[in-house]
N, C-alpha and C positions, 0 to 999 in steps of 0.2 A: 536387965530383966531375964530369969530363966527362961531353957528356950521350954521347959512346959508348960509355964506361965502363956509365954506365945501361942505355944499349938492350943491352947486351951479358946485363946482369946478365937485365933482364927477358926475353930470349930464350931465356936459359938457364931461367928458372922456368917460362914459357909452356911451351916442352918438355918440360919434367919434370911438369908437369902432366898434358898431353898424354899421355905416354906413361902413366903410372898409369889414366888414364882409361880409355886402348885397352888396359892389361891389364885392368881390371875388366869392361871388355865383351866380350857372349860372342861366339862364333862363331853367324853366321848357321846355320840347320837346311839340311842338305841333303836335299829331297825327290824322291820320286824321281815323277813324272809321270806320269800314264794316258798307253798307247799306244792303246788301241781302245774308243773310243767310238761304236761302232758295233753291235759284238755283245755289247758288254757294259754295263753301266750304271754312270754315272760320278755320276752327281746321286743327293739321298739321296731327293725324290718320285720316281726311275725307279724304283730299288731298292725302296721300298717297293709301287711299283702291280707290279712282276715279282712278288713275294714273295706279296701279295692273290691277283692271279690265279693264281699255280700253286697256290697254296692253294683257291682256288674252283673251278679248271676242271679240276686233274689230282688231285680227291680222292679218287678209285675207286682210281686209281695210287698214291698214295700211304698209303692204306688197308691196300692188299696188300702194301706190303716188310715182310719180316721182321726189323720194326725192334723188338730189345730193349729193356725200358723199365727207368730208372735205369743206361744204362750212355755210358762216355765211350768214343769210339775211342781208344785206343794208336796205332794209326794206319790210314790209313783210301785207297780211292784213289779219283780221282775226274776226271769230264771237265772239260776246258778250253773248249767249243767255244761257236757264240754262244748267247745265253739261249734264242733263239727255238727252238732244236733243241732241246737238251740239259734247258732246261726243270723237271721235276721231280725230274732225279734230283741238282739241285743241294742242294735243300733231304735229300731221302730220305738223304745219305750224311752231309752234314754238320751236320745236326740233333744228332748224338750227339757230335758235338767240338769238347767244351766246355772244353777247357783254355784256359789264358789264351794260351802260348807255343806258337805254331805252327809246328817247323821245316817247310818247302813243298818237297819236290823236283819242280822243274819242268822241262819241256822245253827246251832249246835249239836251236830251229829254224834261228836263223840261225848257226849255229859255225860254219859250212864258210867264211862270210863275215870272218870274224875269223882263222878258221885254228887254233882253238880243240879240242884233245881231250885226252883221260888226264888229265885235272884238274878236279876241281868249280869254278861259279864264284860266290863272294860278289859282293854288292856294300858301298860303301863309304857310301848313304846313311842320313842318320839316321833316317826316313820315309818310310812312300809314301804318297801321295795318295790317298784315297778318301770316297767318296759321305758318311760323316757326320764327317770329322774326318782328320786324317792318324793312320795305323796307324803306330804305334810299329816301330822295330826292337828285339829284344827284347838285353839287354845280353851274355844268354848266346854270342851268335855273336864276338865278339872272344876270348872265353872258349874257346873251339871250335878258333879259328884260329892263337891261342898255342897250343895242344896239339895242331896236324896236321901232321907234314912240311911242308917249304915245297913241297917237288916235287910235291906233292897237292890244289894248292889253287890258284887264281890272282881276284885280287880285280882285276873288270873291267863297270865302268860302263857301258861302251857296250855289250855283250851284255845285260846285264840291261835296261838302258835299250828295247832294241828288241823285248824279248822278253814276247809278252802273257799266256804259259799260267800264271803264277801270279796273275796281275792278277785273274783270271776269279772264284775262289769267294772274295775276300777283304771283298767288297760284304757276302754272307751269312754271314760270319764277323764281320765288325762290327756287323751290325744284331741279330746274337744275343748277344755281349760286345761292347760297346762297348770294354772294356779288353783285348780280342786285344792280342795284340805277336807279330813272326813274322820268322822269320830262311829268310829268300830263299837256297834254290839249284839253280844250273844244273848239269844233266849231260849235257854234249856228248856226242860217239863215245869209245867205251874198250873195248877187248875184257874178257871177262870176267875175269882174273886181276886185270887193274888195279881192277876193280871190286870184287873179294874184298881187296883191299889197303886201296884207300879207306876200304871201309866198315868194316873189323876197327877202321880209326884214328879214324872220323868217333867210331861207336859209342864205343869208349874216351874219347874226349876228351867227349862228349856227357854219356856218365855221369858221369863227374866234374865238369864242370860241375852237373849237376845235383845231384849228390850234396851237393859245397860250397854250394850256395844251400836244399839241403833240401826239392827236390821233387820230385813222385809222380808215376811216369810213367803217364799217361793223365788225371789229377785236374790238375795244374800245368802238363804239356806234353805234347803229341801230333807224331807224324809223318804229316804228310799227303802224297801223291804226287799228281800228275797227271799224266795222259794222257789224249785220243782214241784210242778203239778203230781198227778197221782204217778207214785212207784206201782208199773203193773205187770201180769205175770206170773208163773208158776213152774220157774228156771232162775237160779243163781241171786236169789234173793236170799242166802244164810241158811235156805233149809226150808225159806217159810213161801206160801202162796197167797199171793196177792193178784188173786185174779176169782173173783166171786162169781163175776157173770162168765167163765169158761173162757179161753182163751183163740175162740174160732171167730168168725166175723163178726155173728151174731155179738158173741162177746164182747169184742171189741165196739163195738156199735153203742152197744150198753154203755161201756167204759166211758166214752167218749161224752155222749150224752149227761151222763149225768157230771161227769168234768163244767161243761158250758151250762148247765145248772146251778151249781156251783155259784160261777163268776158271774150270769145273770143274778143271781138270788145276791148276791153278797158284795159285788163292786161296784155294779152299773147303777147310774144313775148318783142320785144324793146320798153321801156318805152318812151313817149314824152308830153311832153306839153295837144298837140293836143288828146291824149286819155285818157287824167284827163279830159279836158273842155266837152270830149263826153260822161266820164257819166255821170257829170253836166246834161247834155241835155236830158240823156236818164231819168233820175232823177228827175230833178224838172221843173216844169211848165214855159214856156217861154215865159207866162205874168204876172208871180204873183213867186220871189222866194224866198216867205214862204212856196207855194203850192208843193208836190206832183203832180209829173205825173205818178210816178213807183215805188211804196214806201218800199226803200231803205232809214230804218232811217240814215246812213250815209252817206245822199245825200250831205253834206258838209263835213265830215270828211274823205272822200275816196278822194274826187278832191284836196283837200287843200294838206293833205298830200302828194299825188302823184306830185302835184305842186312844195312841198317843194322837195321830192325828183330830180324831174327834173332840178330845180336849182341847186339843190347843186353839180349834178352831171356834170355840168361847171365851177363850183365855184373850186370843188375836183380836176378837170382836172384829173378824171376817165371815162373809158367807161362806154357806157350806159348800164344804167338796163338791164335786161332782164327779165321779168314776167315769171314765171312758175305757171301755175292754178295745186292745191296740191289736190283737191275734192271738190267737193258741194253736199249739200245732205240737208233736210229739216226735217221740225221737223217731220212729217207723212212719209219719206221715206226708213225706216231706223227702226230697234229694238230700242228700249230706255236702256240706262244704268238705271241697278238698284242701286238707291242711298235713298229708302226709312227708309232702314236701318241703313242708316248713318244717321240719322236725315237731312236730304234733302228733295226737290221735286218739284212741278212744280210750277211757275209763272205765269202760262196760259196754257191754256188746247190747245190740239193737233188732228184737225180732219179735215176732207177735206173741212170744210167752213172756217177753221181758223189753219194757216200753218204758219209757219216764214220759209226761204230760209238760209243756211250758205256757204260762200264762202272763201273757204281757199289758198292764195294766196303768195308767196316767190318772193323776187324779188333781182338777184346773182350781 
């Protein structure tokens, strides 16, 4: 036999080899990366010395929430902002949500950047990165995705990628279950109809996923939302003022007030339809809804979610929610946790022209 006869034959097995081998190998994980390591804790000693101290320094605060014992959030809502503020109402809200599968409605700060609205956004990694292991993506969200319109959805990396308000309670979520798994999503600008549309289809495909896999909503999976309360102030907000009622006591007094308005009028007590669409209203502009009228950056991620929970809570043929308000408290109201030492620290600065609001909310 020539020998190129030969090289020929062995190049042909050499490939075929090859190629059997690259099917049986898997695909590398796609993780998806901490954006801020700064206000939030990315290592699993920061996580654990934040988690000691709000347990030693804010025990009187935490004492006082009327936190129900033996119960899991259904869902639950909760600040984004950095530890050093926000501090104890991290653990106060999500102490109670103990499900394994976390869907997260989070903020979309940068959408106007992407050019992103009237569509929730997935991402498409398999992981995210966090302080003791990467956090699983939970398998139900493909599940989710085959059953939503496609015009209601848009699976998009680089917003998730840049966007840090679900990154924030996922530290405390895994240091409580290590086997959390949680399905990431964004809700840019959408007026309310589009929001009543979404959620009738999220809800619907949700249950059924769940239903098919045969779990208990609030025991197997919870809806968690996020938001900061009102951005306030008339200092280092882009140029713009956010501060109607003046930025003096009196101001602030105002501010305050109509904050616990708010979350009276809209959370407490029995969940409905009708008191998602009212912070809608209290929220955002009702001739422009890109606009701000009360800036709550989760002027679309509080309604949506609560939407989705209302639905499903028909869908479940469970009683209804029940809102429990767990605290609210601001970035100037309150001591700051010391986290300089940890290699930490602030995102924005904290003084009576420039305040963020957090509202920590359980719903049984």
């Amino acid at each position: 036999m020539k020998v190129s006869v030969l090289f020929s034959i062995a190049a042909v097995l050499l490939f075929n080899f090859c190629s059997v081998n690259n099917e049986n190998e898997k695909s590398p994980i796609r993780i998806r990366e901490v954006v801020d390591t700064v206000g939030f804790a990315h290592l699993d000693w920061q996580t654990d010395s934040v988690v000691s101290r709000i347990t030693s320094e804010f025990s009187a605060e935490l004492a006082q929430v009327a936190q129900p014992e033996n119960v899991s959030w259904r869902a639950a809502v909760c600040p984004h902002d950095d530890y050093t503020y926000v501090s104890w109402l991290y653990p106060a809200v999500l102490k109670n949500l103990k499900a394994k599968t976390v869907v997260i409605f989070g903020v979309a700060h940068k959408a106007k950047n992407f050019g992103l609205e009237n569509q929730i956004i997935f991402d498409s990694f398999d992981a995210w990165k966090c302080p003791f292991g990467n956090v699983k993506i939970s398998p139900l969200r493909e599940k989710i995705m085959e059953d939503l319109p496609e015009n209601l959805f848009l699976v998009h990396d680089s917003m998730q990628t840049v966007e840090h308000s679900i990154e924030s309670m996922i530290p405390f979520l895994q240091k409580q279950n290590p086997e959390v798994e949680i399905i990431p999503v964004l809700v840019p600008y959408m007026p309310l109809t589009k929001m009543d549309e979404i959620s009738k289809a999220f809800s619907a495909a949700l249950q059924k996923a769940a239903t098919e896999e045969n779990l208990v909503w609030g025991k197997d999976f919870s809806i968690l939302i996020t938001t900061d309360a009102v951005h306030y102030g008339n200092e280092e907000w882009g140029g713009k003022n956010y501060a109607p009622f003046g930025c003096d006591s009196l101001g602030y007094a105002k501010a305050v007030a109509l904050e616990n308005e708010i979350i009276d009028n809209c959370f407490s007590g029995e969940l409905s339809d009708e008191k998602a669409s009212r912070f809608f209203q209290y929220t955002v502009q009702d001739s422009d809804f890109r606009e701000y009228k009360w800036t709550w950056c989760g002027r679309y991620s509080v309604p949506l979610g609560l939407k989705v929970a209302t639905q499903l809570q028909f869908l479940d043929n469970t009683g209804p929610l029940q809102g429990i308000p767990l605290g609210y408290e601001n970035s100037i109201s309150h001591a700051e946790l010391a986290v300089e030492d940890l290699h930490m620290g602030k995102t924005a600065v904290a003084t009576p022209n420039h305040w963020v609001g957090y509202a920590a909310v359980g719903f049984r």
